[in-house]
N, C-alpha and C positions, 0 to 999 in steps of 0.2 A: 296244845289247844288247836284245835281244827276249826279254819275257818268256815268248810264249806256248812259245816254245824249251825252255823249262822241263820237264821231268818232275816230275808232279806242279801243276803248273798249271792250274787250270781257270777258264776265263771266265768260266762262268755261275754259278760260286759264290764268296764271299765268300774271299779270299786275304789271311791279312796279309802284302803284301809294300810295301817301301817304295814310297812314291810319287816321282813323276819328276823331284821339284824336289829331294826332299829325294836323292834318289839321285847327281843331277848335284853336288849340294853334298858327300856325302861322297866322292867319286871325284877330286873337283877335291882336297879336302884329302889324299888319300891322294896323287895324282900331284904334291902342293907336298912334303909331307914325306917322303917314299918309305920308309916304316917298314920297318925288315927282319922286326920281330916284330910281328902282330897278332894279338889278341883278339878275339873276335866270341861274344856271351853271346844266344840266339836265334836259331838257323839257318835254322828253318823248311825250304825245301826248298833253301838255295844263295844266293838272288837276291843280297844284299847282298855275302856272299862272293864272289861271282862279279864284281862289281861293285868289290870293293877290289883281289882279284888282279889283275884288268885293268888296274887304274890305278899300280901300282908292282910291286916284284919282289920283295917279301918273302912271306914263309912266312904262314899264318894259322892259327888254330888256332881253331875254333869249337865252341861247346857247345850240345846241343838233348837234352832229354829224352825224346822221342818217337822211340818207337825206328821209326816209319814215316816221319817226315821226315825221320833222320836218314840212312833208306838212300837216299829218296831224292836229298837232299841231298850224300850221297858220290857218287850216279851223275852227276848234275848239276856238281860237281865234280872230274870224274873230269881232263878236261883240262889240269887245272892240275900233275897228277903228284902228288907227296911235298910241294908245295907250302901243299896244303891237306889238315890234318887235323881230321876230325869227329870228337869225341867226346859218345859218349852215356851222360849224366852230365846230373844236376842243376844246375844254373850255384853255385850257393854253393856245394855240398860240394867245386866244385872250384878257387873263390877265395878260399878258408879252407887250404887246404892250404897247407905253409910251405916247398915242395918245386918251384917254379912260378920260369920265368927271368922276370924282368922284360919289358915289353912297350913297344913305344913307340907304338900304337893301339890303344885300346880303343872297341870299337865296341857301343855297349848297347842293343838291341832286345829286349829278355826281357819277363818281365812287369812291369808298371809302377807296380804299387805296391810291389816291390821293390828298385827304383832306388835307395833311400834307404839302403834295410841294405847292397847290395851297395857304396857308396858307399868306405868305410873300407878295405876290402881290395882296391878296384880302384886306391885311389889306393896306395895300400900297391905292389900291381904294376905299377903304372907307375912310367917312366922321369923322370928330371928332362926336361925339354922335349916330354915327348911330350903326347899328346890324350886326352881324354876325351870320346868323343863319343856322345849318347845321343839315340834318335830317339822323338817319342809324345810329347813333353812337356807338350804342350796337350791331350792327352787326349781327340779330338773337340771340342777349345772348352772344354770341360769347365773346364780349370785355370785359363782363364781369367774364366768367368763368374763377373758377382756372383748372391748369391743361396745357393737351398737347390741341393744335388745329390742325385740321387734313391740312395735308400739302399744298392742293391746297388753304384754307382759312386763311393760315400763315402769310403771309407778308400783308392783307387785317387787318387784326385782330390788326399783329405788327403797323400798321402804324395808327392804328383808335386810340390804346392806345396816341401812340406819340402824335399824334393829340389834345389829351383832355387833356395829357398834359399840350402840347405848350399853348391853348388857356386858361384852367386855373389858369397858372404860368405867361403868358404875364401880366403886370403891364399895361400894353394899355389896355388890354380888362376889362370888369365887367362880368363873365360867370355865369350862370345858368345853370347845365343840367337836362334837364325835365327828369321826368321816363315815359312816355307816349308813346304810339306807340314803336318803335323800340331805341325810346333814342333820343331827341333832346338838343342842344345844341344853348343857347341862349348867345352871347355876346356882350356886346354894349363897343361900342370904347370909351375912355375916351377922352375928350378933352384937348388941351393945351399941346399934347407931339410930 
């Protein structure tokens, strides 16, 4: 998959789209579990969804606030048909609602000091067996360094910890965290609780 293909891509300036290890790793897990329903909480302009849709044959449903990635992000995904739908919407006011079918992929690229709150209602929407899978989790290195973190990337840092965390100590989840790209974090829901 060729990024530059993308509308909305551009080389010469700063893009967050997944990197190429972490990209191969979540496609690989989407073609093991062939989710009929996915999540995807950060659209940006498609990349990642374009990247799930390819690798199994389920529906996705992705949230992006911005209402200029989000058109671009539909034109981008326009191939996939009724397959993929963009909504633009806030990511919590739309994982808070009590009104949402269960998912068996949840795929979390948002912002990153948010990982923590959105945490309870993502697992709340997922499926017994299904994945929690969140990409950024080192933060630039960040999460991992000892020491001070410079102040504006504080509370981003504090909360990514919390995050990995929660998701490695929940007895609901089975976590994995990849060391690949930027830090991914793989967990699959247990069933029966």
């Amino acid at each position: 998959m060729n990024k530059n293909e993308f509308a909305g891509f551009d080389k010469d300036e700063y893009v967050p789209i997944m990197k190429d290890e972490s990209m191969a790793l979540l496609s690989k897990f989407c073609a093991e579990n062939k989710p009929k329903r996915i999540l995807e909480i950060g659209t940006y302009i498609g990349f990642s969804a374009s990247v799930m849709l390819s690798a199994c044959d389920g529906n996705l449903v992705t949230l992006e606030k911005n209402a200029d990635n989000a058109k671009l992000a539909q034109k981008n995904l326009s191939s996939f048909g009724d397959r993929a739908k963009v909504i633009l919407t806030d990511a919590f006011d739309y994982i808070v609602r009590q009104d949402i079918e269960k998912f068996d992929l949840i795929f979390l690229d948002g912002p990153k000091g948010q990982y923590i709150n959105y945490l309870p209602y993502l697992k709340n929407l997922l499926n017994d067996g299904g994945l929690l899978i969140a990409d950024n989790v080192y933060f630039h290195g960040l999460v991992r360094q000892e020491g001070a973190v410079k102040h504006k990337l504080r509370t981003i840092v504090v909360n990514l910890r919390k995050f990995l965390k929660a998701i490695t100590t929940d007895l609901d989840f089975e976590t994995t965290i990849f060391d690949v790209g930027d830090g991914v974090s793989v967990s699959k829901k247990r069933g029966g609780h």
